[in-house]
C-alpha positions as CSV (number, residue, x, y, z in Angstrom):
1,X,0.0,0.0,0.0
2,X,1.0,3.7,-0.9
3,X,0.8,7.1,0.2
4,X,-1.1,7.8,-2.7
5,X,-3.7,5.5,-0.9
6,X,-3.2,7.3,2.2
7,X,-2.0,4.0,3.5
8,X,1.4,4.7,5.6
9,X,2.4,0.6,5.0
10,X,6.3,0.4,4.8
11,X,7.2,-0.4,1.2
12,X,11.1,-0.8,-0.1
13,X,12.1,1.4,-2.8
14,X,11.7,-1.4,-5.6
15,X,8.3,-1.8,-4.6
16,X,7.5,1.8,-4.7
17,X,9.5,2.1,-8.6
18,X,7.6,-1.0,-9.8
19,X,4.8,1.2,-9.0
20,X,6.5,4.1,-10.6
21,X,7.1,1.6,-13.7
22,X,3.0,0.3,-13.8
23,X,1.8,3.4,-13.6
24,X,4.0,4.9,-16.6
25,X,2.9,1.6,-18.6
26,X,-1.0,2.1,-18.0
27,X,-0.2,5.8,-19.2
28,X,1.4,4.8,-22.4
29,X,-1.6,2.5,-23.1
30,X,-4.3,5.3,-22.4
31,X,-2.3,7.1,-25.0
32,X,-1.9,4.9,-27.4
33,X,-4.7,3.4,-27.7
34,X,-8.4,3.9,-28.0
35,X,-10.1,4.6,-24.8
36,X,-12.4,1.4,-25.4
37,X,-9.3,-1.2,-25.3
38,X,-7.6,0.6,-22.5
39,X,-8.0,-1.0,-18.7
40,X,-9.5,2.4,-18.1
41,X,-12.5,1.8,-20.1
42,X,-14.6,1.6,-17.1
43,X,-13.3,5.0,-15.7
44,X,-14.2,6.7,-19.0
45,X,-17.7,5.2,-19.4
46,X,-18.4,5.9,-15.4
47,X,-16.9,9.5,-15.9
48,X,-18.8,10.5,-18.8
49,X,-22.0,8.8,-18.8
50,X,-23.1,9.1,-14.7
51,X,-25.8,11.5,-13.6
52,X,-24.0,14.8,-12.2
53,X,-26.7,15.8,-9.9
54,X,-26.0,12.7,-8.1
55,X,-22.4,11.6,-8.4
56,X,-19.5,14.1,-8.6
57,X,-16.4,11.7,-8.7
58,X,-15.3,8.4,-9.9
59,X,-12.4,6.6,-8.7
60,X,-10.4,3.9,-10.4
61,X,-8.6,1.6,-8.3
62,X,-5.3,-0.1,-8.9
63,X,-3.7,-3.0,-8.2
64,X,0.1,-4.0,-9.4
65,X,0.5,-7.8,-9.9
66,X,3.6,-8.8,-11.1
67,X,4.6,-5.7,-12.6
68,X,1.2,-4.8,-14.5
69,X,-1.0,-2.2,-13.8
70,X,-4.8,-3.8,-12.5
71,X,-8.0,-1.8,-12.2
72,X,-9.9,-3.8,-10.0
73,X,-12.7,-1.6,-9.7
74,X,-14.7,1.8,-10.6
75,X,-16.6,3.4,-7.9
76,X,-18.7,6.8,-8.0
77,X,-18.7,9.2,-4.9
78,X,-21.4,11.5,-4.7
79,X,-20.1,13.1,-1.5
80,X,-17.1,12.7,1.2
81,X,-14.2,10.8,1.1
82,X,-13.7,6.4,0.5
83,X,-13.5,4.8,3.3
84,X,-10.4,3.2,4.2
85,X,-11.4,-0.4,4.1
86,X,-11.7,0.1,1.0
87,X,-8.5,2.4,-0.3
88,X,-7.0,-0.7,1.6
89,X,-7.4,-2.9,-0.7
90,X,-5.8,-1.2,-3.9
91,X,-1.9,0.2,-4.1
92,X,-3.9,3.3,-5.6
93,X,-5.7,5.3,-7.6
94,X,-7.7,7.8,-9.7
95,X,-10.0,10.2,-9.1
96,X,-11.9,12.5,-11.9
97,X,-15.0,14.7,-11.7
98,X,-17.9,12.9,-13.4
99,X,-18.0,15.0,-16.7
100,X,-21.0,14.3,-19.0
101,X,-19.7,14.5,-22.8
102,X,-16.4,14.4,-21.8
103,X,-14.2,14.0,-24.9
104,X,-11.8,10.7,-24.9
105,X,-8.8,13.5,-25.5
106,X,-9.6,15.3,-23.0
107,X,-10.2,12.2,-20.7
108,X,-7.0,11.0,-21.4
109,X,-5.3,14.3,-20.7
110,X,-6.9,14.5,-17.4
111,X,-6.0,11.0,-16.2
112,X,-3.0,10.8,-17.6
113,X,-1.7,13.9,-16.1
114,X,-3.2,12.4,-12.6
115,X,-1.1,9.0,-13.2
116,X,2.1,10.8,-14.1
117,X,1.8,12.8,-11.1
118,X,1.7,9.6,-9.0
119,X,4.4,7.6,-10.8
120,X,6.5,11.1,-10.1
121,X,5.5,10.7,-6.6
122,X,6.8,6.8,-6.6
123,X,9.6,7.3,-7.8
124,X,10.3,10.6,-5.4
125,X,9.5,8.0,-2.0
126,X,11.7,4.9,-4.0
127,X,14.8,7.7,-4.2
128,X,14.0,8.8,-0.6
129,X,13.8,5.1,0.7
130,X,16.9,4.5,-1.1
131,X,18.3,6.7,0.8
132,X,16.9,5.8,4.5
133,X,18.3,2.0,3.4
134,X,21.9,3.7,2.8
135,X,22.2,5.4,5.7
């Protein structure tokens, strides 16, 4: 489990850049290819095609298994914050605004930009556990 979770679990600094590494995999797929063969399909459809006056976010969680990027689940928030029996169970995830009409362009800029900032964030704790270990 991650910070990005909000899960304080120790992790070494391989685990945290085969994060780093998933994450940056998952990205180049949601780039390259169409929204509907991505593993964020799910995401997508609950982001663009949920009722706004009752849900206002939708999360995708992750899982890394052997090096690959998993979304185990999508999940719409209509208010407040997941509880933590559930961020538990993922090493983390997304979270976008539920966005009727949302273009697949702009969807993929949006979470993309999200993921990056987390794999950044990875590798930041994998450099700064690196460095506890040495010391």
């Amino acid at each position: 489990m991650t910070a990005a979770t909000g899960n304080g679990d120790d992790m070494t600094a391989e685990e945290y850049e085969e994060l780093a590494i998933a994450l940056e995999n998952l990205i180049r797929e949601l780039r390259d290819e169409p929204i509907k063969d991505s593993r964020l399909e799910g995401l997508f459809d609950e982001a663009t095609t949920s009722d706004p006056g009752i849900w206002n976010t939708v999360t995708a969680f992750i899982d890394v298994e052997d090096g690959e990027a998993v979304v185990t689940d999508e999940s719409k928030l209509a208010q407040g914050k997941w509880a933590p029996e559930i961020v538990a169970g993922c090493d983390t995830m997304v979270t976008i605004d539920v966005q009727r009409g949302l273009m697949p362009d702009d969807f993929k800029y949006l979470v993309g930009k999200k993921l990056s900032e987390q794999a950044e964030e990875f590798r930041e704790q994998a450099a700064d556990e690196s460095e506890r270990v040495d010391s």
